[in-house]
C-alpha angles and dihedrals in degrees: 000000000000106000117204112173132039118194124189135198108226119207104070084009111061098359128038116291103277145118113253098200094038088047090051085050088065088043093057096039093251096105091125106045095038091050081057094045087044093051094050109039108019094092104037112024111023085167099062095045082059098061086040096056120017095039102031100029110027101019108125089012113144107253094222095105097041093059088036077056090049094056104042092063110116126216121238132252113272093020093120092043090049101045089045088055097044085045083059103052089051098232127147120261129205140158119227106183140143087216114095132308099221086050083054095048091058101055079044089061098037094044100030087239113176117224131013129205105186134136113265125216100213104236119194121177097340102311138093086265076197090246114123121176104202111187092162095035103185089334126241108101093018091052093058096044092057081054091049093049101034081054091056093046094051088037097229128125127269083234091050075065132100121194129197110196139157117189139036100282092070092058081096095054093040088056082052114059139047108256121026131195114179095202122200094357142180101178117094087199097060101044080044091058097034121093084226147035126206118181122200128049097262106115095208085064071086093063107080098058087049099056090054091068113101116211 
């Protein structure tokens, strides 16, 4: 199989293991109340932890901790040597994650990926407006339905796709493409539905399964 695209998570695949939007939570004050909204309504009714966060909690806030938070996430080991090797093999690159635009637009900027599918806080003059434009919502579903569509738009196959995921919410993709690693995971569903598993938190554990495509 001729592989064409390669699409990445990003929080616990490309950055640190963290939450962006839990972490960002520390970072407001609202760690407490959010981990209970989350809880309740990430899963069920995205919409609604939406309203409840962004417009009840975070609405007004001064965006100076949430780009201080942007810029503090650390890559993780092996992410140069893996971008350099996937350069090389001209395929196309893209995020799909439910972590932050503005976290996807810098390893945009810093790996040259091209495109990005994140939720975006909606930032003006300096403050959460309360707006939030969620493509990907908490993932899953959405996650494989921006494959589905990026695909059409590329016009290349699902099966042409390789995903790198590491939690529940990329079962959907993995169902999706044609060639599935579940990186540095916990879930016992997702390495369950991947093509491959790789342990460990170095990225370029990847690499291997990579360089036995043949294009």
């Amino acid at each position: 199989m001729a592989y064409k695209l390669i699409c990445f998570d990003l929080d616990g695949v490309i950055f640190k293991d963290i939450n962006f939007w839990i972490e960002l939570h520390k970072k407001f004050g609202t760690l407490e109340q959010g981990l209970k909204l989350t809880e309740k309504y990430l899963h069920n009714n995205y919409e609604k932890l939406v309203e409840e966060v962004v417009v009840k909690l975070w609405k007004g806030k001064n965006t100076k901790p949430y780009y201080a938070l942007v810029d503090s996430l650390e890559y993780l080991p092996g992410t140069s040597l893996v971008f350099e090797y996937v350069k090389k093999q001209d395929w196309i690159t893209a995020i799909i994650s439910a972590s932050s635009i503005d976290a996807a637009r810098r390893v945009q900027h810093d790996y040259g990926v091209d495109h990005i599918f994140a939720n975006e806080l909606v930032i003006k003059e300096g403050k959460v407006s309360g707006e939030f434009i969620w493509p990907i919502g908490a993932g899953k579903h959405k996650k494989a339905e921006i494959i589905h569509h990026l695909c059409k738009d590329l016009g290349i196959k699902p099966e042409e796709v390789i995903y790198i995921g590491d939690s529940d919410t990329d079962i959907e993709a993995f169902k999706e493409v044609g060639l599935s690693i579940a990186f540095n995971s916990q879930s016992a569903s997702l390495k369950k539905a991947a093509t491959h598993i790789v342990e460990g938190n170095n990225l370029a554990g990847i690499l291997p399964y990579l360089k036995t495509i043949k294009n």
